[in-house]
N, C-alpha and C positions, 0 to 999 in steps of 0.2 A: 128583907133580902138576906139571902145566908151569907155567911165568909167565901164559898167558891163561886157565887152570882156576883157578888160584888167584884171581887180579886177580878173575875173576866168583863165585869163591863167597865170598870177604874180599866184594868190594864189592855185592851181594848181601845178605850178614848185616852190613854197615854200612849198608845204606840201607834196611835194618826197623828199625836204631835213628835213624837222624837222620832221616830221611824221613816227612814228615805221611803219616797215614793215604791216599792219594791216593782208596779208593775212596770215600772217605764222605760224603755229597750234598752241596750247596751250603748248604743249606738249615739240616741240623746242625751244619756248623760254624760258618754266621752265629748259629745261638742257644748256642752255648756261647763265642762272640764272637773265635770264633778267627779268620782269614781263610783263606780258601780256597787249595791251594799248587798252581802251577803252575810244574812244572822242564820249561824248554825245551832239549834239546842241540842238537849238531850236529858237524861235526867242520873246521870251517875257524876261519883265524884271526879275530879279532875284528874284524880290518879289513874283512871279506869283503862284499859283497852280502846273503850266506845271514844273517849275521850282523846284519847291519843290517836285515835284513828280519823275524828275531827277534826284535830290539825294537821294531820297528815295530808286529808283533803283542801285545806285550806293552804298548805304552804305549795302544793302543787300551783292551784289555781294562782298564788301572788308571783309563782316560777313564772308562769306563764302569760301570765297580762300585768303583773306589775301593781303601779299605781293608778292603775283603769279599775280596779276590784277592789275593797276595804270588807276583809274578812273579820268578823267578829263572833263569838262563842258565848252561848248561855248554857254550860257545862249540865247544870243541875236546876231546872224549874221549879224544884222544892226547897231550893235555896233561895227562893224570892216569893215564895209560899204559895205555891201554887202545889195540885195535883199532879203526880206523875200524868194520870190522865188528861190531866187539860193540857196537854202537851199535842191534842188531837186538833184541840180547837185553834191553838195559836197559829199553829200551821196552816188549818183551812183558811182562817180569816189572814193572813199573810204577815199577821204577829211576825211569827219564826220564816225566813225561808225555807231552812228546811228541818224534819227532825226524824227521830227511829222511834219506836216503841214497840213491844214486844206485840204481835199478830194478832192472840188474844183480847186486847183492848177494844178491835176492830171488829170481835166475831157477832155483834151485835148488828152492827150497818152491813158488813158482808157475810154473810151466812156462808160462804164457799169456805170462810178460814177457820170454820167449824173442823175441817178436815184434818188439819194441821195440828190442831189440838189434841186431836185421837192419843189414847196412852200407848208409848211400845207400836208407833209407828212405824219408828227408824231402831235399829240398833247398835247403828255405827254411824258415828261423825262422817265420815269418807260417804255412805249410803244419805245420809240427811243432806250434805251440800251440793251432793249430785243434783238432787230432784228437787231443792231449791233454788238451782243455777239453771234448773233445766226444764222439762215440759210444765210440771208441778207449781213454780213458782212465776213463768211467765202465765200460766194459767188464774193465779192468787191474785198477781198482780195486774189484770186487766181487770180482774171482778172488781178488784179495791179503787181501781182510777174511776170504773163506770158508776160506782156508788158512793164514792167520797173526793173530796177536791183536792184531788194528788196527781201527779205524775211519783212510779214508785221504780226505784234506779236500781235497786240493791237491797240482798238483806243479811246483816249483820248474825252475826247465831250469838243465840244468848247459850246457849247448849240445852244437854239434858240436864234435868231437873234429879233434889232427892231432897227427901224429907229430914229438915230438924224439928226437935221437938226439947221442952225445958221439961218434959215430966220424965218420959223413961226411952229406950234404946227402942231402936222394931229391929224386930227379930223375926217379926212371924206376920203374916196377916191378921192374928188375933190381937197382937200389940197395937191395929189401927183402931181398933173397936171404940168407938168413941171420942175419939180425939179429937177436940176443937181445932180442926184446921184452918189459916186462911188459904184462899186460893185465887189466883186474879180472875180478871172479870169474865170468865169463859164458864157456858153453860155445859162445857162438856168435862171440865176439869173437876166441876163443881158435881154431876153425877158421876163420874167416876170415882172421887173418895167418898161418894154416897155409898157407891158399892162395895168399896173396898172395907165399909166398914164404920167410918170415923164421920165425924159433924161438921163438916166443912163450911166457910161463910165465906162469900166474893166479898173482897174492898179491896180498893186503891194500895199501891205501895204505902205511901205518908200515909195512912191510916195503918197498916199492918207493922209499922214499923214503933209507933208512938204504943202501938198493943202492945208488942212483943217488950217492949223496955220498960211495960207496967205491967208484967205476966199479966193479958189481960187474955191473951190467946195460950193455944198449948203448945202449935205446933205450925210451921209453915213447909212450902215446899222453894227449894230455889237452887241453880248450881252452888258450888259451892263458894265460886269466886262472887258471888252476890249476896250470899252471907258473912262472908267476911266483908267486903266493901260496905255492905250497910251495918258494920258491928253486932251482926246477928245472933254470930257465935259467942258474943260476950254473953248473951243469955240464953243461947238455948245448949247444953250442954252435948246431946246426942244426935248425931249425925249419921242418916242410914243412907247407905249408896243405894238410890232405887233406880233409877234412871227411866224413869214411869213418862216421860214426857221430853223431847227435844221439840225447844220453841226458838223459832227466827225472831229478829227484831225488823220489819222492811226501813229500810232509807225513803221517805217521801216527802215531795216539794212541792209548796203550794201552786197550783197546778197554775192557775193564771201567769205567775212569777215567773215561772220555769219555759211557758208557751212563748214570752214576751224574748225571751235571749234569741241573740243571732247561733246559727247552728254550731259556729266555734266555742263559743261557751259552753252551749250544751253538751259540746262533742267531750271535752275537756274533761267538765264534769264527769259525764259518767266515766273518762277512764281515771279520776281520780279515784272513784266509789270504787273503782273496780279492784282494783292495787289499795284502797283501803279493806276493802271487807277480807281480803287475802289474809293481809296483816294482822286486821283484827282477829278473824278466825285461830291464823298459828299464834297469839299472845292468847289467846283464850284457853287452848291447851296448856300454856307453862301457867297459868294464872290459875287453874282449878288443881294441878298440884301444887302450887306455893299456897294455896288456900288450904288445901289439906295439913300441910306442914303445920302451918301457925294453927290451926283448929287443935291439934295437938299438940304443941307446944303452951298453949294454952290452958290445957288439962280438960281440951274434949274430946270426943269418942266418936273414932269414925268407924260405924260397922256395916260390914257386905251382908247383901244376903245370899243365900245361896241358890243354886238356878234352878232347885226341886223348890224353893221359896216365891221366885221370879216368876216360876210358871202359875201357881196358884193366885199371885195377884194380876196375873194376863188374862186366868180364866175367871174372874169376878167381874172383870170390866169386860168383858165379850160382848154384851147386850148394844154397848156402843157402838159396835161395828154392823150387826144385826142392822140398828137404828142409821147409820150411813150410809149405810147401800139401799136404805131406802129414802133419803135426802136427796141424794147428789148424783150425777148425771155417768154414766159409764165413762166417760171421757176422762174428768175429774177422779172419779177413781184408780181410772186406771194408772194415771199420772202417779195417784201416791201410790201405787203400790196394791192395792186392796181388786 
């Protein structure tokens, strides 16, 4: 048995012995006077946005029912040595009540969130949260509840994405020519820097991260507030603004967990998510310029490209769009955009 077979079935048969009951209603644990448990994860540090936006949600909910609820936080699940991805499993099997992780982790079980991944979908933040608050993401979000065990509230925006790298600066789409990229686990992200040029490999964050701190990779993609948060930029010196990918993170709760609450709970929640992913979203804008700052102040290099640049890497990946309008359903498409 490997170390993530194990870690999930040890912590799995540890969390039917510590772990309250999660399915059992609101209702019977206020008369056996117990309070109600809600374990929120996530997989960033504690300093993060995602983070602060977890408490945010929780200090709502203790606003409002008190000592009826025992709000508790697993910040970082690779802090207890787990996968960012097995952040999938906790939550189905009711490990986590609830957790986020970026859409691409899922595009394996929902094929619809293939969509989402497309390069240069969106090209404005104001344009991406519309069509994830709007037909687009309650569209995502039915497909992911019918093929995975979620109810999914919300979704956090991780933003757009741009590529570091510890060898040399991109400047051009000839700079991608080979570049050992990693990319997460998405089969569209993974032919799209096919095309663009460079060698790309899907793994796990805590994989891509233990690489990047043994130059074992050349180069990754991420905003920029996520390479600084995971001290990315201590090693990879050049920092190209490509903005090649805006990825949501969805909010989803173990669907049984979440069915079992009386509708006040429920109702609560989601207006907690709702005034959380607000939050989150405007600290994500001051969080990708202070990330900028310290990348430089650091003595890294942030370089733009420019939009006779921009255009050339939009028309290398083209083939993708070709290939989704022959996947996905006029509806679906239409929702994004396409």
């Amino acid at each position: 048995m490997n170390k993530r077979d194990f870690l999930k079935s040890s912590g799995m048969a540890a969390g039917a012995l510590s772990l309250p009951a999660l399915g059992a209603p609101l209702r019977a644990q206020q008369s056996s006077g117990a309070p109600y448990e809600i374990v929120m994860g996530g997989y960033g540090p504690e300093s993060t946005g995602f983070s602060a936006a977890l408490r945010m949600m929780g200090a709502h909910l203790e606003s409002r029912f008190g000592t009826d609820v025992n709000i508790r936080y697993v910040y970082n699940v690779m802090d207890l040595g787990y996968q960012m991805g097995d952040i999938l499993w906790l939550v189905e099997n009711g490990l986590l009540t609830m957790g986020y992780a970026s859409s691409s982790y899922m595009t394996e079980q929902v094929t619809e969130l293939n969509i989402a991944d497309l390069p240069f979908l969106f090209t404005t933040a104001k344009q991406a949260r519309s069509a994830m608050d709007g037909s687009l993401g309650r569209m995502l979000s039915a497909a992911t509840e019918s093929k995975m065990n979620y109810r999914v509230l919300g979704y956090f925006e991780n933003g757009f994405r741009h590529v570091s790298s510890r060898l040399r600066p991109i400047n051009s789409l000839e700079d991608m020519k080979d570049l050992h990229i990693r990319v997460l686990p998405s089969q569209i992200l993974f032919d799209a820097f096919t095309l663009l040029g460079a060698n790309p490999e899907i793994m796990d964050l805590s994989e891509a991260l233990r690489r990047v701190q043994n130059n074992l990779i050349d180069a990754q993609e991420n905003p920029l507030a996520n390479a600084v948060a995971y001290n990315i930029h201590k090693f990879h010196k050049y920092h190209t603004i490509t903005n090649h990918a805006y990825l949501s993170r969805p909010i989803f709760f173990h669907k049984q967990t979440f069915d079992s609450w009386p509708p006040e709970l429920q109702s609560e929640m989601q207006i907690a998510i709702t005034s959380a992913v607000a939050f989150q979203r405007g600290l994500h804008d001051e969080e990708e310029e202070e990330a900028a700052n310290i990348i430089q102040a650091e003595g890294g290099e942030i370089i733009t490209l420019t939009d006779s640049e921009i255009d050339r890497f939009r028309s290398a990946i083209r083939p993708l769009y070709v290939q989704a309008s022959e996947l996905h359903g006029p509806e679906l498409l239409a929702a994004a955009g396409i």
